[in-house]
N, C-alpha and C positions, 0 to 999 in steps of 0.2 A: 428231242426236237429242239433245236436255237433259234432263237425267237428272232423274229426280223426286225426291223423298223417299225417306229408303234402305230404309222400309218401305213397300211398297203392294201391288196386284195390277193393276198394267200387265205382262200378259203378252207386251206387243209391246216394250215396254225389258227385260226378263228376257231375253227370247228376243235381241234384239238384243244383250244384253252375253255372253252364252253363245258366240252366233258368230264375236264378236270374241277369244272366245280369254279373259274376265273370267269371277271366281266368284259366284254367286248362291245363296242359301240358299234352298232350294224347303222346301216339307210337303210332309209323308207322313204316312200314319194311325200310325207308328210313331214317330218323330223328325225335328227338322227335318234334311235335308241340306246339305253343303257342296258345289257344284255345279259341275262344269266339264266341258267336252267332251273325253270320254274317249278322241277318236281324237286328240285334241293335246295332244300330250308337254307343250308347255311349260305348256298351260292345269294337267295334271295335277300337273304337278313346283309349280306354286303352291299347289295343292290341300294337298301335303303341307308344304308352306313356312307358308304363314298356319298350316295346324293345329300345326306343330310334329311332326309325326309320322314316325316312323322310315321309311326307304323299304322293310323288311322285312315290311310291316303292308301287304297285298292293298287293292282299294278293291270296294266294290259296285256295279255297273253297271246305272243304269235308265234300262230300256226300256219304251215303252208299249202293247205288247201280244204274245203267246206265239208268232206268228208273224212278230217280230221274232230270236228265241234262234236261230234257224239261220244269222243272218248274223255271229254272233257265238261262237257255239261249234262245235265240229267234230261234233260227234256230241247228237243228244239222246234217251237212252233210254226205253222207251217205260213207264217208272216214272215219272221225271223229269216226264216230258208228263202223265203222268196227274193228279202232284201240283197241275202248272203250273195243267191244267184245272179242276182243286176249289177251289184257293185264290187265281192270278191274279183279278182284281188284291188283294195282301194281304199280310200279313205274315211272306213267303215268300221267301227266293235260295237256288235252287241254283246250288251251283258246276259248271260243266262244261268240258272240254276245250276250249280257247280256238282262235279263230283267228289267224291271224298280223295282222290286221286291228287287235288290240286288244292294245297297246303291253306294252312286259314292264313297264312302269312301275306301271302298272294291276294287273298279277297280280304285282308283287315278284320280276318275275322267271321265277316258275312257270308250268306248262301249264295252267290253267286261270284260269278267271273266271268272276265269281260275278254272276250274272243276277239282275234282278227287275222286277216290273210292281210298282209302288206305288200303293196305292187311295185316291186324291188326286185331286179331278177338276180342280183347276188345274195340278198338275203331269204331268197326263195330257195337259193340252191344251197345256202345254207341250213337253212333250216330241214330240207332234203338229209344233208349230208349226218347232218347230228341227229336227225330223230328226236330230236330234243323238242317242247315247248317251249318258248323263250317270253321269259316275263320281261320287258322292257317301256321301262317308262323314259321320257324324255333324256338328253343324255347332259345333264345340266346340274348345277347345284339347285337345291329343290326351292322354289317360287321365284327363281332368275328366267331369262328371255331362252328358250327354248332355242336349238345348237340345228344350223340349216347346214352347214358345212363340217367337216371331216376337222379344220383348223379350228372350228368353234370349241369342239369338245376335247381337244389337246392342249385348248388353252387354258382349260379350266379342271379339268381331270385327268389328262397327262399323266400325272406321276401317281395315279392311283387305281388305274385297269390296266388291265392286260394287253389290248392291242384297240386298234379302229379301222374298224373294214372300211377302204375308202370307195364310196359309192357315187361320190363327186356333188354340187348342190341339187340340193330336195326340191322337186319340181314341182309340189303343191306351198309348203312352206308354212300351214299351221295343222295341227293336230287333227288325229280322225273325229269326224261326228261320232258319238257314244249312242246308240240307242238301245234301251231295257224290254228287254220279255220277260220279267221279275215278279210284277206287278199285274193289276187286273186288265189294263191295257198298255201298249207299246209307249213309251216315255223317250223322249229326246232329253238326256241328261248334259249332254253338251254341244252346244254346236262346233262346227269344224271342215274339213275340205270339202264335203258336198252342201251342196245347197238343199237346206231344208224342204224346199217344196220339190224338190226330186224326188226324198222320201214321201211324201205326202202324197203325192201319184199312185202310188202303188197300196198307202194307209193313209187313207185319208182321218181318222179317228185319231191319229198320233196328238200324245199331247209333249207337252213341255215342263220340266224341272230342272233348273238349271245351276241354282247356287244355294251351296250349302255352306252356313262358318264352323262348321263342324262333323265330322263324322258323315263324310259324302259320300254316295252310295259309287261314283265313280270319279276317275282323275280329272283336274281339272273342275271340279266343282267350287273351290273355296274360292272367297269372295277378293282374297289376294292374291295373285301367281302374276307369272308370266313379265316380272315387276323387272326395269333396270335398275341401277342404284341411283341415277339423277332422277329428280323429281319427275313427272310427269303429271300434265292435265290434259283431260281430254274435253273438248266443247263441240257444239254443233254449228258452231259459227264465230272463225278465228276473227274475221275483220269487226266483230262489236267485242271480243275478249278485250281485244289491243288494245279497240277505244276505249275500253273502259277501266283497264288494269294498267300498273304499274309495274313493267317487268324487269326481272334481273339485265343486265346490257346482253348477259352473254344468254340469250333466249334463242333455242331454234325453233322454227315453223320444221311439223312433219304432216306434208299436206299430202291432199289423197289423188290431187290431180294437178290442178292449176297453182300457181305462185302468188303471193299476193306482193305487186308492186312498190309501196311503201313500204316492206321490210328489207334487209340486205338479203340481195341474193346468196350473199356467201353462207347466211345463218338459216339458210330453206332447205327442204329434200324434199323430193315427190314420189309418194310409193312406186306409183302407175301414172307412166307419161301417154299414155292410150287411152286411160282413164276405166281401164275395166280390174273388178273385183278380185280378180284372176291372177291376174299382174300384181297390185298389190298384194295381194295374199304371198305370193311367192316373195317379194321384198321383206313385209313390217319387220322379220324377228332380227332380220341379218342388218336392216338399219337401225333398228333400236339400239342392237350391239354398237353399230359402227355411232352413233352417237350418245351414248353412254361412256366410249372411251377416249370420247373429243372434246372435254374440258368444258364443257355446259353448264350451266347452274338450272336452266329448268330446259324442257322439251316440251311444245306445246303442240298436239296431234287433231289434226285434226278428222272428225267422223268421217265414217266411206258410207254414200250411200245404205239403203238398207235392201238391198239388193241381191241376188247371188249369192256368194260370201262375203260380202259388208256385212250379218249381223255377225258373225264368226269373228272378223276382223274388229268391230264394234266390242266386240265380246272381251276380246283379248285386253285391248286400250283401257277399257273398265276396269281389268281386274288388274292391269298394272298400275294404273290412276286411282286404284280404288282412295273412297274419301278425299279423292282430290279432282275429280270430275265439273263440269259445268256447261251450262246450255249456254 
């Protein structure tokens, strides 16, 4: 078979380089992935080789539908199912009790793995097509700004996968909520496209874990990710930062709704001109790119609400800000 163009949607050469053991950059309504068959150690130990990523760092495992999780986990509790049933396909992994079927590579090790149907209907019908499980984590170099578009991840891994199924931009825009059936009760180990209190509806007992500097029980946990290369600080209130700080000339506002007056408008951006969480959420990762490669010396972001997905967005800013945060 002759490979196309390394962006397209031939799902019969995606699926073809999947079987061979090669990585492919699928969509998801969340972010693109980095894609390889997760019963093949060596396909995955590549996975973690292109992204640079520590082998401590679990991977996410997508499946194309809720009666797949049985041949993958050992137990699925009837919480777990329920969630499965509300939000499959979506922006949604639980982690559960793995089987031996699914490499320690894949869980870093640990007894579990972190399941998801992703609500993609090209990567549904790949995932169809291969039969394959597919571990995919972000499609990114590992703790850089997470790839919303098809060009995000060509620009940065390009000359090192196989193909990028082009799915066009990710209409959620940060990563799924993780939550754990692991443990003695349900854990929210990340937050992410749904709103916490959605889950909470259905489990009200749910608790929260969220950062780990080491050895995290899922992705997304360490207290650094999701980072540009310009600096960034995150505060809760840009107009007393200003007054009180001495900034580089070449400083942007990344504000979450309204502009603030007194700065140049040329050096502002606003997630969400509607001012909802939503909006934003689909913007932060693909603007952080676009001002990480616009000659800034610091970016200064400010908080979204806590709201909907403001904490998830909040989440994110933290751990690219990490040690460089302030109220």
């Amino acid at each position: 078979m002759s490979a196309p163009a390394l962006i397209g949607t031939d799902l019969d050469y995606a699926a073809h380089c999947l079987q061979e053991g090669k990585l492919v950059a699928i969509p998801t309504e969340t972010v693109y992935g980095l894609a390889g068959n997760a019963l093949n150690t060596a396909a995955v130990a590549q996975i973690f080789l292109v992204k640079g990523r520590p082998h401590f760092d679990p991977l996410i495992v997508h499946i194309p539908d809720i009666d797949s999780v049985e041949r993958y986990a050992v137990t699925f509790p009837a919480e777990a199912r329920l969630l499965a049933e509300r939000f499959w396909p979506g922006p949604l992994t639980l982690v559960l009790p793995k089987r031996d079927i699914i490499p320690d590579l894949v869980s870093a090790g640990g007894p579990t793995v972190a399941l998801r149907v992703p609500n993609h209907p090209l990567t549904l019908e790949l995932l169809r097509k291969t039969g394959l499980p597919l571990a995919a984590p972000s499609a990114n170099p590992f703790g850089y700004i997470s790839p919303t578009r098809p060009e995000h991840v060509a620009a940065q891994l390009g000359d090192r996968i196989s193909y990028i199924l082009d799915g066009g931009p990710c209409n959620i825009g940060l990563e799924s909520t993780v939550v754990s059936f692991a443990g003695e009760r349900p854990e929210i180990l990340r937050l992410g496209g749904l709103d916490p209190e959605e889950i909470q509806q259905l489990i009200p007992e749910l608790s929260f874990s969220l950062r780990q500097s080491a050895n995290p029980m899922a992705p997304g946990q360490l207290d650094k990710h999701y980072a540009p290369s310009t600096r960034l600080v995150l505060t809760g209130n840009i107009r007393q930062y200003l007054a009180q700080h001495q900034l580089p000339p070449k400083t942007v506002l990344m504000m979450f709704h309204h502009r603030v007056p007194e700065w140049p408008a040329e050096q502002q951006v606003v997630l969400s001109t509607s001012g909802t969480t939503i909006e934003a959420a689909q913007h932060l990762f693909a603007m952080m790119r676009e001002l990480d490669s616009s000659g800034f010396d610091l970016i200064l972001a400010e908080q979204a609400p806590e709201t909907g997905l403001g904490p998830a967005i909040n989440d994110r800013l933290h751990r690219a800000s990490y040690q460089e945060s302030s109220t």
